[in-house]
C-alpha positions in Angstrom: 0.0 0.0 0.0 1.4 3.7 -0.9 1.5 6.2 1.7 1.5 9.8 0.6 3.0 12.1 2.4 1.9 15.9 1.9 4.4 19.1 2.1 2.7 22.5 2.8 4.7 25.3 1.5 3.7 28.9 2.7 5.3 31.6 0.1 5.1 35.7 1.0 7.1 38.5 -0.3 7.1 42.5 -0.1 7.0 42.1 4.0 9.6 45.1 4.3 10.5 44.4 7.8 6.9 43.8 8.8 6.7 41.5 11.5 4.2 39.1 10.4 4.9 35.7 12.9 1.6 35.6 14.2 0.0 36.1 10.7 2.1 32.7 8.8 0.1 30.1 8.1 2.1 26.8 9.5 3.6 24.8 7.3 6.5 22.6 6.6 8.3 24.9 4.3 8.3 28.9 4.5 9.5 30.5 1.4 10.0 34.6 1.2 10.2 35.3 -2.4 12.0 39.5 -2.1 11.7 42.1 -0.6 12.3 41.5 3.2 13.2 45.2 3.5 13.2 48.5 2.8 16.2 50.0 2.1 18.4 46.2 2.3 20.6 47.8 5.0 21.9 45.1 7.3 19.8 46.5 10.3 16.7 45.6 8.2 17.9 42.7 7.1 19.0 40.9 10.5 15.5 41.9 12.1 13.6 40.3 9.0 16.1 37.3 9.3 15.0 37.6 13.1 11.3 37.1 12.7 11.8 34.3 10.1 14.3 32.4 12.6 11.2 32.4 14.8 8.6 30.6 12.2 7.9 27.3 13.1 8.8 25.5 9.2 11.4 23.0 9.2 12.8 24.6 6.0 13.5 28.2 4.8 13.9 29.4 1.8 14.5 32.8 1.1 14.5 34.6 -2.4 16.2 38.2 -2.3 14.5 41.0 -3.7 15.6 44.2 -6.1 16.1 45.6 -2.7 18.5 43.1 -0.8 20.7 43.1 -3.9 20.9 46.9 -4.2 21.9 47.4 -0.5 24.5 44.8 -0.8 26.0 47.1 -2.9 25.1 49.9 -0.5 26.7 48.8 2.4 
């Protein structure tokens, strides 16, 4: 007999350092697809990196954005 064996995969973008924890569905997999931040400074992007630490899924993927690339450059 085949067991199957589901994966739920929650996907969000365009947060910009919105703190959203208690607004993520649950899941197995979490996936932020750009734009964590504003600006991409590495202020914003350790307190979005925070938030996401705290979420539940076993596995995180995350995507950068137009702005995590162009404050790379920034900083």
């Amino acid at each position: 007999m085949t067991t199957t064996q589901r994966i739920r995969i929650v996907c969000t973008s365009d947060t910009h350092n919105d703190d959203l924890t208690g607004h993520v569905p649950a899941g197995d997999v979490f996936v932020h697809a750009g734009d964590m931040t504003d600006y991409g400074t590495t202020e914003e992007l350790e307190k979005a990196l925070s938030w996401i630490r705290k979420l539940p899924h076993k596995l995180k993927v995350i995507i950068p954005g137009m702005l995590q690339a162009l404050g790379s450059f920034l900083i």
